[in-house]
PQR file of N, CA, C, O and H, with PARSE charges and radii, in Angstrom:
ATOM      1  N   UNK A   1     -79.809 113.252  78.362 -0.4000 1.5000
ATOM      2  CA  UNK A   1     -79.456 113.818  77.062 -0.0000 2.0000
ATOM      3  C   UNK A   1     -79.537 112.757  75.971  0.5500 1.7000
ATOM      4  O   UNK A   1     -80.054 113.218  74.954 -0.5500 1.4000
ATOM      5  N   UNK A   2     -79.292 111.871  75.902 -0.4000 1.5000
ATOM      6  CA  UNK A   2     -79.100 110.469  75.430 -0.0000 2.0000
ATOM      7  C   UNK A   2     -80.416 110.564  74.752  0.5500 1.7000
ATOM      8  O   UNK A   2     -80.474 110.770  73.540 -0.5500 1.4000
ATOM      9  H   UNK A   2     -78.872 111.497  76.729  0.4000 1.0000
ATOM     10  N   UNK A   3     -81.798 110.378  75.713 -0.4000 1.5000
ATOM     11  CA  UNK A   3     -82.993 109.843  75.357 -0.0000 2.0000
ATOM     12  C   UNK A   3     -83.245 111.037  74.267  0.5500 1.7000
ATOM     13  O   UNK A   3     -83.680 110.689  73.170 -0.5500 1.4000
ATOM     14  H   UNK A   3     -81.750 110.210  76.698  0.4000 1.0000
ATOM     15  N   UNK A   4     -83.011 112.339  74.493 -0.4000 1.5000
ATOM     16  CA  UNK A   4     -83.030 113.263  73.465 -0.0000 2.0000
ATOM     17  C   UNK A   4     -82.507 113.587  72.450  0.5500 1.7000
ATOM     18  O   UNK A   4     -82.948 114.374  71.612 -0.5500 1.4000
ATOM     19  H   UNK A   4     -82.657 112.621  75.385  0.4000 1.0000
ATOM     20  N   UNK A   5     -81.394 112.936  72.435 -0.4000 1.5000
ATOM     21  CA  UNK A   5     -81.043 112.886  71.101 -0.0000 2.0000
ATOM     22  C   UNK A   5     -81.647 111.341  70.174  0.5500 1.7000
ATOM     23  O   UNK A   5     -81.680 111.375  68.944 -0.5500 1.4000
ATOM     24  H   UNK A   5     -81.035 112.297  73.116  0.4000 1.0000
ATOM     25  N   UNK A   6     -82.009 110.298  70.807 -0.4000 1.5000
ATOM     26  CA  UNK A   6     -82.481 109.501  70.114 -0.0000 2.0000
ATOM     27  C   UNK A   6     -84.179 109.757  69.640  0.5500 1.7000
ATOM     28  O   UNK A   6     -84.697 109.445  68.567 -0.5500 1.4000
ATOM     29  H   UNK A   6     -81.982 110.271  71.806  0.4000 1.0000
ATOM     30  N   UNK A   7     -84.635 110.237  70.493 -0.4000 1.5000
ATOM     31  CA  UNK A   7     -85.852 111.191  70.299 -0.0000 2.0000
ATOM     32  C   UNK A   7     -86.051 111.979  68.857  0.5500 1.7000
ATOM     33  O   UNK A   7     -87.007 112.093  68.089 -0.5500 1.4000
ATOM     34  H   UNK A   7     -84.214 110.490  71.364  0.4000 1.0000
ATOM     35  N   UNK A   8     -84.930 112.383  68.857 -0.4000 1.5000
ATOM     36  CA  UNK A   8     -84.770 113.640  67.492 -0.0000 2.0000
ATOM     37  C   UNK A   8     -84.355 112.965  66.123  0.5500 1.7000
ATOM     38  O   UNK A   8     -84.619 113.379  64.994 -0.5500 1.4000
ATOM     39  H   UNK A   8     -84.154 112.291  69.480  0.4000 1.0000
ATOM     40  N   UNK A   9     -83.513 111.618  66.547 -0.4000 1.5000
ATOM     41  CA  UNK A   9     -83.289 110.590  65.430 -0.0000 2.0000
ATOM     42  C   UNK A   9     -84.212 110.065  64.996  0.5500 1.7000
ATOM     43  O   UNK A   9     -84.194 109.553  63.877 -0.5500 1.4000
ATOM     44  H   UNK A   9     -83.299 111.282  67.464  0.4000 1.0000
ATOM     45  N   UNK A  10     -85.458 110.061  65.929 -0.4000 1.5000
ATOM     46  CA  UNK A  10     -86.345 108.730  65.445 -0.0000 2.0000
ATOM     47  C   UNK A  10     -87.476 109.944  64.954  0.5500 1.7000
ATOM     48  O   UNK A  10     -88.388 109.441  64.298 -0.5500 1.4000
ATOM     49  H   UNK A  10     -85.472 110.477  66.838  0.4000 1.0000
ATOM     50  N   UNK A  11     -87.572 111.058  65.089 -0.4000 1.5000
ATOM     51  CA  UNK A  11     -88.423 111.934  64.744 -0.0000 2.0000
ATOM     52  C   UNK A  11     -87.622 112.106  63.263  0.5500 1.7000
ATOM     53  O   UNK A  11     -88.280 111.849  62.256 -0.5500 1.4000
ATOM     54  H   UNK A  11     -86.831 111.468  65.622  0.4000 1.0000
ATOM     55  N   UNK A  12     -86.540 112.437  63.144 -0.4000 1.5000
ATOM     56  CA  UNK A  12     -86.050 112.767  61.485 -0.0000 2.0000
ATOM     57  C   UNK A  12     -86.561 111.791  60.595  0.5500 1.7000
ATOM     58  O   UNK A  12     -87.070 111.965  59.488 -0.5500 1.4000
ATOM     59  H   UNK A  12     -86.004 112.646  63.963  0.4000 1.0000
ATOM     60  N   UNK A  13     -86.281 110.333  61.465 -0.4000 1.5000
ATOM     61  CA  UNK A  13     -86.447 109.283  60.336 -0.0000 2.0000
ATOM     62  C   UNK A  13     -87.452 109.254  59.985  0.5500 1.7000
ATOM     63  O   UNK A  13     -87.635 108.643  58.932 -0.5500 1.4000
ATOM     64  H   UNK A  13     -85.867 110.192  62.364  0.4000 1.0000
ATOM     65  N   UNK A  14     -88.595 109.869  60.645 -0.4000 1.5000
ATOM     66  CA  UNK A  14     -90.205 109.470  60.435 -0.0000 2.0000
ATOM     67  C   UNK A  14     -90.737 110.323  59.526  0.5500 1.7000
ATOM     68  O   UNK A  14     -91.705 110.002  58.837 -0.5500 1.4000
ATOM     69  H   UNK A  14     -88.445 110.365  61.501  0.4000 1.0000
ATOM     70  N   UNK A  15     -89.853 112.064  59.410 -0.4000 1.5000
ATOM     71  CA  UNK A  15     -90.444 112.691  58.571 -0.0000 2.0000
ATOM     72  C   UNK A  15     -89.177 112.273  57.381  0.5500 1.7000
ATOM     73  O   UNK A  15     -88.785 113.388  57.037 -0.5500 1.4000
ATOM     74  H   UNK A  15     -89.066 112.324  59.970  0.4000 1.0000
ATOM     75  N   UNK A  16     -88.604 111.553  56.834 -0.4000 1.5000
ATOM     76  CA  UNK A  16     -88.440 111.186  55.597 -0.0000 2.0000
ATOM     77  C   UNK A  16     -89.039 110.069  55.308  0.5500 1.7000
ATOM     78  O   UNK A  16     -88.795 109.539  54.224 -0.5500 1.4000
ATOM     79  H   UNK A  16     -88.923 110.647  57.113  0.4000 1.0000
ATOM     80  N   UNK A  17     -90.022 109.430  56.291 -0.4000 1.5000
ATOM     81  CA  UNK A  17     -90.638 108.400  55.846 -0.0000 2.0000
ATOM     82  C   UNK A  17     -91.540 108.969  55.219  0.5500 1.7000
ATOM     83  O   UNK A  17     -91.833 108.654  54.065 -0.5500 1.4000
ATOM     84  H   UNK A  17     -90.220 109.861  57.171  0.4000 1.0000
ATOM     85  N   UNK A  18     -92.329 110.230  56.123 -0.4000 1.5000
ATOM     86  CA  UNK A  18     -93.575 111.102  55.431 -0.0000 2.0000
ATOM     87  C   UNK A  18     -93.134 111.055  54.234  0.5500 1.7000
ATOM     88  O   UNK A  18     -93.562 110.177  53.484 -0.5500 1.4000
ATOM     89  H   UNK A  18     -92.091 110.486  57.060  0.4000 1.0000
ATOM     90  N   UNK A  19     -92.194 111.975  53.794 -0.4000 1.5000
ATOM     91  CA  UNK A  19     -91.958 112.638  52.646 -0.0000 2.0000
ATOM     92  C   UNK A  19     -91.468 111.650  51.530  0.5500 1.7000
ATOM     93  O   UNK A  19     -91.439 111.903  50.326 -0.5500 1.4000
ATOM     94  H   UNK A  19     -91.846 112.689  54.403  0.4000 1.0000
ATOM     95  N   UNK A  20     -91.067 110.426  52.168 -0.4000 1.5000
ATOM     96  CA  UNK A  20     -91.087 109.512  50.913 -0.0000 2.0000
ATOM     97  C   UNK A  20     -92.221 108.641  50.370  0.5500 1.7000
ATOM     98  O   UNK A  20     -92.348 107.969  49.346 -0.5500 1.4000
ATOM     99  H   UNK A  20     -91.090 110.221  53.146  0.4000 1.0000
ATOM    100  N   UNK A  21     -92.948 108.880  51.357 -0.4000 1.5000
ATOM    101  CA  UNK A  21     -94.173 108.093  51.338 -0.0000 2.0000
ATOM    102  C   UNK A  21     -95.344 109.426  50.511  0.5500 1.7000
ATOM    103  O   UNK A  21     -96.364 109.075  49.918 -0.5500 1.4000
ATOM    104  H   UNK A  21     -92.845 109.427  52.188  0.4000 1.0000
ATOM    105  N   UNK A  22     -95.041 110.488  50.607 -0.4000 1.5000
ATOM    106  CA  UNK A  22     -95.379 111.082  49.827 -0.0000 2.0000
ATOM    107  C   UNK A  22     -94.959 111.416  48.458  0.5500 1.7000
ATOM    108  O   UNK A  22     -95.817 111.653  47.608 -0.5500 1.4000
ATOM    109  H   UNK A  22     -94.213 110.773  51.089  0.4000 1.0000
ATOM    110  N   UNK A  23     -93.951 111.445  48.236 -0.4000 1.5000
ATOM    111  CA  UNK A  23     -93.423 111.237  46.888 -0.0000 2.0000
ATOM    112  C   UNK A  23     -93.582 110.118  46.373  0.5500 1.7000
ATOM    113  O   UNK A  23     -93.372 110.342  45.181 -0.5500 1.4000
ATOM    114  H   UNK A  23     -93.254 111.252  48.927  0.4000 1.0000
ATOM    115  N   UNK A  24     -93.908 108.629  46.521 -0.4000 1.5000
ATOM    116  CA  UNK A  24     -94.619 107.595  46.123 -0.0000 2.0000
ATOM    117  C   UNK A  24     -96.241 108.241  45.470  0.5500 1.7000
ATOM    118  O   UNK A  24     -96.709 108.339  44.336 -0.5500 1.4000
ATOM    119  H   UNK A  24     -94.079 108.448  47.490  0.4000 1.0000
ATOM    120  N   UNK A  25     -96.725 108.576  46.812 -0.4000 1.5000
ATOM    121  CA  UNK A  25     -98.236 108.710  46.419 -0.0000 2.0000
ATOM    122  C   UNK A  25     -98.188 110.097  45.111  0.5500 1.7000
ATOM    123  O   UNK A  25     -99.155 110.416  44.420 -0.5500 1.4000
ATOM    124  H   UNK A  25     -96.345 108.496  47.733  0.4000 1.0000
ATOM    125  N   UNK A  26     -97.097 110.599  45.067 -0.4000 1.5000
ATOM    126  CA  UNK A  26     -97.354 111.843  43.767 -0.0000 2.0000
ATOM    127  C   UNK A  26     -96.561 111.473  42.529  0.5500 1.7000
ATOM    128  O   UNK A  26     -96.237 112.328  41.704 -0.5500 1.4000
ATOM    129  H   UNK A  26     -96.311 110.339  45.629  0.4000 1.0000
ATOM    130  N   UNK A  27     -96.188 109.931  42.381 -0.4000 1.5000
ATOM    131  CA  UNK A  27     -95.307 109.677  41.603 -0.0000 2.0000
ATOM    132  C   UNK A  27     -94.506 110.286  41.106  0.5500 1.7000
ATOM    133  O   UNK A  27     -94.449 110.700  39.948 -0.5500 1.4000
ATOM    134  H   UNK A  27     -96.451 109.236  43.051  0.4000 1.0000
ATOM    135  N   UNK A  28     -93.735 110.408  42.033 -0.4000 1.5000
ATOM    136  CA  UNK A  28     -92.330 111.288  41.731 -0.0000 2.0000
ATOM    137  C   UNK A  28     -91.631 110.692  41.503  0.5500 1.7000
ATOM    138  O   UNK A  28     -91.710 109.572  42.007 -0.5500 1.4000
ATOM    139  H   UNK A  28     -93.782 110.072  42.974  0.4000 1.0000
ATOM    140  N   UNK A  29     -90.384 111.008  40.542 -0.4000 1.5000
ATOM    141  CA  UNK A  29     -89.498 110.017  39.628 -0.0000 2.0000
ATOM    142  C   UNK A  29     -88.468 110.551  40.145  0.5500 1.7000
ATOM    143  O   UNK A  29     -88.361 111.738  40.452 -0.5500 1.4000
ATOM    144  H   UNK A  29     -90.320 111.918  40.134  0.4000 1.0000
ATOM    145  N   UNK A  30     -87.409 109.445  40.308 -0.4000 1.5000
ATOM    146  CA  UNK A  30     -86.101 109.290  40.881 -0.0000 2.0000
ATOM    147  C   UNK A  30     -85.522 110.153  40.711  0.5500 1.7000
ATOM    148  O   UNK A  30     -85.018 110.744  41.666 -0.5500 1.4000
ATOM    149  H   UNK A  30     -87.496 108.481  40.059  0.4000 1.0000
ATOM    150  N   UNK A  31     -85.359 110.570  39.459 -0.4000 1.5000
ATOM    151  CA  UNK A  31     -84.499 111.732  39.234 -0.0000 2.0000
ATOM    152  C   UNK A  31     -84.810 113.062  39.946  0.5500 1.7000
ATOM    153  O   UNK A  31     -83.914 113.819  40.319 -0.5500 1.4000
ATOM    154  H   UNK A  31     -85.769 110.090  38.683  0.4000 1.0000
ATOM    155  N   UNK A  32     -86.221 113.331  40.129 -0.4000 1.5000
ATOM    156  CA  UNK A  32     -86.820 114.631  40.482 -0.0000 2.0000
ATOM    157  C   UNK A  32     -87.019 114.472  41.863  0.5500 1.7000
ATOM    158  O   UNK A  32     -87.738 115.253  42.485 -0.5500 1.4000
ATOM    159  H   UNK A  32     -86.949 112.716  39.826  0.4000 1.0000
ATOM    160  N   UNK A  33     -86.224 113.169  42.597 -0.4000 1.5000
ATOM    161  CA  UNK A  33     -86.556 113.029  44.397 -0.0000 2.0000
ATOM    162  C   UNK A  33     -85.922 114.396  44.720  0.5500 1.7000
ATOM    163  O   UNK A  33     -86.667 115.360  44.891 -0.5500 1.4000
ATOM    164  H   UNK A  33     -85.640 112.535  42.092  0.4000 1.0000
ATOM    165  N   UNK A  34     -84.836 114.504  44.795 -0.4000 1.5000
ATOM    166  CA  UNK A  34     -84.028 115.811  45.370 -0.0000 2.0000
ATOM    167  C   UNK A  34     -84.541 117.270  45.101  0.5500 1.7000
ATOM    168  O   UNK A  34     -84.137 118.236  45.748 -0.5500 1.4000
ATOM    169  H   UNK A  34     -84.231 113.720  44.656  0.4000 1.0000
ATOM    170  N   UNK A  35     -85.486 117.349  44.069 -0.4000 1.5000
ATOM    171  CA  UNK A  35     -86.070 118.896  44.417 -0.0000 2.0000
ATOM    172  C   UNK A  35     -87.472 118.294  45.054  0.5500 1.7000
ATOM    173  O   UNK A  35     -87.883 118.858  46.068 -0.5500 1.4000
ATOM    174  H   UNK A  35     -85.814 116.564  43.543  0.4000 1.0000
ATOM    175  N   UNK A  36     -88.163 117.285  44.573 -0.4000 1.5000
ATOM    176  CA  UNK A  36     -89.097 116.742  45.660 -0.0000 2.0000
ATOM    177  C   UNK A  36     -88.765 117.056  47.287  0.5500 1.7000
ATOM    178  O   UNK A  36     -89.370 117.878  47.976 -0.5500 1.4000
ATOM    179  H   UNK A  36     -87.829 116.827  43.749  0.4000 1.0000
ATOM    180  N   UNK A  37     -87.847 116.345  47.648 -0.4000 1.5000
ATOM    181  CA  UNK A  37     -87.649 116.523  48.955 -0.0000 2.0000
ATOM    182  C   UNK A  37     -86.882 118.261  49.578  0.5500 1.7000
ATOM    183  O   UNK A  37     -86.521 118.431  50.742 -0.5500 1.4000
ATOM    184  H   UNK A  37     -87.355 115.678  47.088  0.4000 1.0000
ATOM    185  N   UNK A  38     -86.802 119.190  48.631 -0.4000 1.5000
ATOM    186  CA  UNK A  38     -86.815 120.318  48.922 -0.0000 2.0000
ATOM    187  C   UNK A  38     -88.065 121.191  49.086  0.5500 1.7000
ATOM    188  O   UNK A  38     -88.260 122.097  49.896 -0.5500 1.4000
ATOM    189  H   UNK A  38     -87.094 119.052  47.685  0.4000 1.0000
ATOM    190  N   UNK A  39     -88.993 120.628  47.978 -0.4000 1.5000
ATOM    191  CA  UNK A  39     -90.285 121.331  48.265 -0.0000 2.0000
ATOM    192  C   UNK A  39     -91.265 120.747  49.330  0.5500 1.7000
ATOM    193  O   UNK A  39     -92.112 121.392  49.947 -0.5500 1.4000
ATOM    194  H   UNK A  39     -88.834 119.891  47.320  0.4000 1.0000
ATOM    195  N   UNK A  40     -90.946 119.131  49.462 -0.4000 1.5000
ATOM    196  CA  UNK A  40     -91.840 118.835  50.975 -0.0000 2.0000
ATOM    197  C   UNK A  40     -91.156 119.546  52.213  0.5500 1.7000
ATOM    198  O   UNK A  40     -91.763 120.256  53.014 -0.5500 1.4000
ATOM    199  H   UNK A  40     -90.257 118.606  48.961  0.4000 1.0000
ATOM    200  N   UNK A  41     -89.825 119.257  52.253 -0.4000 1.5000
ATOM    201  CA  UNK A  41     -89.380 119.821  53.648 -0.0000 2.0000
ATOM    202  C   UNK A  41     -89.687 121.745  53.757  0.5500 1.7000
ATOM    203  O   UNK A  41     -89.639 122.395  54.801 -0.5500 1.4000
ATOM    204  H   UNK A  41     -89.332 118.680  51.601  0.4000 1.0000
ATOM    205  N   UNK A  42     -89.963 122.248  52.489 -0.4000 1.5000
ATOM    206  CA  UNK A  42     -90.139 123.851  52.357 -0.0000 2.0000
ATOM    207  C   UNK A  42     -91.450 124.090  52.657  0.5500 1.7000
ATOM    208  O   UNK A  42     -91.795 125.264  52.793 -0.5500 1.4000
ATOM    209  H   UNK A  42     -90.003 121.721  51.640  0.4000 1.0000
ATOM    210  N   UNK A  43     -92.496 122.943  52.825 -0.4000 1.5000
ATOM    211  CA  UNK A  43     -93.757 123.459  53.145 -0.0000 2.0000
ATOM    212  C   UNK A  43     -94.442 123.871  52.114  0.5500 1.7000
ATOM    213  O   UNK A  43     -95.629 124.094  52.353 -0.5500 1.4000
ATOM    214  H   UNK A  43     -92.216 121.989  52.714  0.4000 1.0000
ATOM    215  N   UNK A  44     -94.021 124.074  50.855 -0.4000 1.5000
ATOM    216  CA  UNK A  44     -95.062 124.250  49.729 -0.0000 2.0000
ATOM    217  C   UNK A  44     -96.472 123.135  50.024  0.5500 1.7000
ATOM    218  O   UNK A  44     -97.593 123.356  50.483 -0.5500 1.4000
ATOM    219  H   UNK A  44     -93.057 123.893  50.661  0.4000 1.0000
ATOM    220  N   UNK A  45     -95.854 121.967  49.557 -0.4000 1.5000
ATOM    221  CA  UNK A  45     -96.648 120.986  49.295 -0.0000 2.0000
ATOM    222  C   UNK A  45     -96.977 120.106  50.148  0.5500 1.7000
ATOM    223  O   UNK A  45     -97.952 119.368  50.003 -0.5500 1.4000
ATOM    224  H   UNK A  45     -94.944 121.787  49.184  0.4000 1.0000
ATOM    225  N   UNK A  46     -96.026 120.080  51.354 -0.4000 1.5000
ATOM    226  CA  UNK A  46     -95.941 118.729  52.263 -0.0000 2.0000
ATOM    227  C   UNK A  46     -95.889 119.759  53.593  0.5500 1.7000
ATOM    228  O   UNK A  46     -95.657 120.967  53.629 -0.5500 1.4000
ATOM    229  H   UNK A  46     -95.234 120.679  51.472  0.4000 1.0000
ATOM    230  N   UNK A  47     -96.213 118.759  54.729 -0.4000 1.5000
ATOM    231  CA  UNK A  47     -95.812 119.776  56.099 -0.0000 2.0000
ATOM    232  C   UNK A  47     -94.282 119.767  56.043  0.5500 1.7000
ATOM    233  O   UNK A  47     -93.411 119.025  55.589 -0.5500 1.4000
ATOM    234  H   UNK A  47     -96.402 117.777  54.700  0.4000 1.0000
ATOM    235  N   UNK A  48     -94.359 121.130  56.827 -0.4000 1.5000
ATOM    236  CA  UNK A  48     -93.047 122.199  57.178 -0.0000 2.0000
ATOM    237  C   UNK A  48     -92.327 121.208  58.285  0.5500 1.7000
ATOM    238  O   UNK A  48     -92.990 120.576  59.106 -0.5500 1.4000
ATOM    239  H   UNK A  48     -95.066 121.732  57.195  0.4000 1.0000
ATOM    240  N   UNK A  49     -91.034 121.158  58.213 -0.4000 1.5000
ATOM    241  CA  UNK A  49     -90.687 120.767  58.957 -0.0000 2.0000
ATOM    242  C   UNK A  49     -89.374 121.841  60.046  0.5500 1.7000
ATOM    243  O   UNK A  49     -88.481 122.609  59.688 -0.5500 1.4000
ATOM    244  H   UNK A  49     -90.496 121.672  57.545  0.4000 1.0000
ATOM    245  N   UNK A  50     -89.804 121.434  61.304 -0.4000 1.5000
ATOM    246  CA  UNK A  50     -88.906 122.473  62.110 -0.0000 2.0000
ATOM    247  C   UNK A  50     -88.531 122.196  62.766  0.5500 1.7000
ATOM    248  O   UNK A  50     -89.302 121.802  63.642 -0.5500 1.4000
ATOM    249  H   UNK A  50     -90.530 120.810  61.595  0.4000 1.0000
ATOM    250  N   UNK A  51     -87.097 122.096  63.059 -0.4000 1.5000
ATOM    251  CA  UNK A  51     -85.827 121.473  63.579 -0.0000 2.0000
ATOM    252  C   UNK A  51     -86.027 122.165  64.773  0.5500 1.7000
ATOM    253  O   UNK A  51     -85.222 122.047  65.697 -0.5500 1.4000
ATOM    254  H   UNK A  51     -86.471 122.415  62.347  0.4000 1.0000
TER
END
């Protein structure tokens, strides 16, 4: 169980790396990170992500 939950940690961290690493490349401004990171994790713009 262990290895699976660290599994799922190191998978979260990677898709906010995506998604910050995408909000870099679309110059997204600090202020506008938090609906940024609603519309990458929603799949509009960025891949869907599914828990």
């Amino acid at each position: 169980m262990k290895d699976r939950e660290t599994y799922n940690e190191t998978r979260a961290i990677s898709n906010y790396e995506k998604m910050l690493l995408w909000a870099i490349e679309n110059d997204v401004k600090k202020e506008d990170l938090v609906v940024a990171c609603k519309i990458f994790f929603s799949g509009v713009w960025g891949p869907k992500v599914v828990e």
